[in-house]
N, C-alpha and C positions, 0 to 999 in steps of 0.2 A: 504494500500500500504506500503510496505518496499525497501525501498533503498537500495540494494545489494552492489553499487562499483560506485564510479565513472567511467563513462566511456570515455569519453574525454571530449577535450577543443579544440575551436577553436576561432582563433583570428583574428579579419580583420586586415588587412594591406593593405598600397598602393599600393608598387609595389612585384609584386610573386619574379622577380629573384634575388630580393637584399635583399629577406625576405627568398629564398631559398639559400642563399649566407649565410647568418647568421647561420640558423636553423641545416641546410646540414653539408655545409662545416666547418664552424666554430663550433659548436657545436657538430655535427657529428650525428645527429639525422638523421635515415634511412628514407628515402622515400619510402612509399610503393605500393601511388596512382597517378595519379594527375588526375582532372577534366580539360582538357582542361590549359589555362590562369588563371581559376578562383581560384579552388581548387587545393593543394595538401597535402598529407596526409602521416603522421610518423607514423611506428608502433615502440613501444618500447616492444613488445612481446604480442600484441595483435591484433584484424585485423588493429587497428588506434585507438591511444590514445592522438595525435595530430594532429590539421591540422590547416593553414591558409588561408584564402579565401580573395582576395584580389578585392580591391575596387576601385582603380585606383590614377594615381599619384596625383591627385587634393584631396586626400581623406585628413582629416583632422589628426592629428597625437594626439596619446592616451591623455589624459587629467587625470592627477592624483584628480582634483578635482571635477570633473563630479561621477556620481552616474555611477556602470558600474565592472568590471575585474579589481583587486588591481593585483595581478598578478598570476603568474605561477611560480612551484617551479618542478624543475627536480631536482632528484637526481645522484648525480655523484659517490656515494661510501659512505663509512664508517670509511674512517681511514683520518687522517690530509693531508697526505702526495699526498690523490688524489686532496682533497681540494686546497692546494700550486700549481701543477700542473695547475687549472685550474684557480689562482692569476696569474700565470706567463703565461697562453697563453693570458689570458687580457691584461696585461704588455703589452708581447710584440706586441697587434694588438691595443694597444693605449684605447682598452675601459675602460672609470671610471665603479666602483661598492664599494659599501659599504658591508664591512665587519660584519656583526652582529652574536653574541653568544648568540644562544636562548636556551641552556643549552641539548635539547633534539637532536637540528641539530646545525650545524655551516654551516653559509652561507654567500654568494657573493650576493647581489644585484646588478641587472644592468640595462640597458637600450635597448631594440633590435632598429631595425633602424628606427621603429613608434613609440618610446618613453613607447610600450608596458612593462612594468616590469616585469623584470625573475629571480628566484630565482636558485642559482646553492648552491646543503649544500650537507653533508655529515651527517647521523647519526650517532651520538655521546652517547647515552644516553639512557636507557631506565624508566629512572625516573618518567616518564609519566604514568607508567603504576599503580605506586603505587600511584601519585598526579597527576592528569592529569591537573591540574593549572600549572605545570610547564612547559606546553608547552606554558606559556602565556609570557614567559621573552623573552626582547629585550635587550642585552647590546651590547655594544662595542667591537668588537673581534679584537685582537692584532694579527698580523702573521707575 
């Protein structure tokens, strides 16, 4: 067997409309299906390369120390300036995220409303291609 591509992710969550509230609207990630209540489904230019499937408001919310999904990293662009863009629409909707310089992207760490972790970077680098250890740096990124 060979592994072609990833092909998607799906992530439970409590509740769909505050998780399609995030995903949707705040993010801007297209909806291309939905299952009923249970499921709904992002394409980013494939049939669906995202979706959530929600579990109900009693559902227990993500657990960074539990064995399980560290997280999800969407790409927003390649140059700084989309990067700042997407520091300043956090700003202004109040969400925290940690800023990290992993030499090959630069990125936003954050929280969705299940405490699920998202990665929002920008490609930076193609230094990976001649040391692919370089995609292992974490530092501190200044904006």
């Amino acid at each position: 067997m060979e592994i072609k591509a990833l092909g998607h992710v799906v992530l439970q969550v409590s509740n769909m409309e505050r998780s399609i509230s995030f995903y949707a609207d705040f993010l801007g990630l297209p909806i291309c299906a939905r299952e009923g209540e249970r499921m709904t489904f992002f394409s980013l230019g494939n049939h669906h390369d995202f979706a959530i499937a929600a579990l109900g408001d009693d559902a227990e919310k993500a657990n960074s120390h539990a064995a399980g999904l560290a997280h999800v990293a969407f790409n927003i662009g390649n140059n700084m300036s989309e990067l700042l863009d997407a520091k300043s629409r956090l700003d202004d909707a109040g969400i925290g995220y940690a800023p990290i310089d992993h030499e090959v992207t630069k990125s936003l760490y954050l929280q969705d409303p299940d405490s699920n972790t998202i990665e929002l970077y920008i490609d930076a680098s193609d230094a990976w291609k001649e040391d692919p250890q370089r995609v292992a740096q974490a530092l501190p990124l200044e904006l």
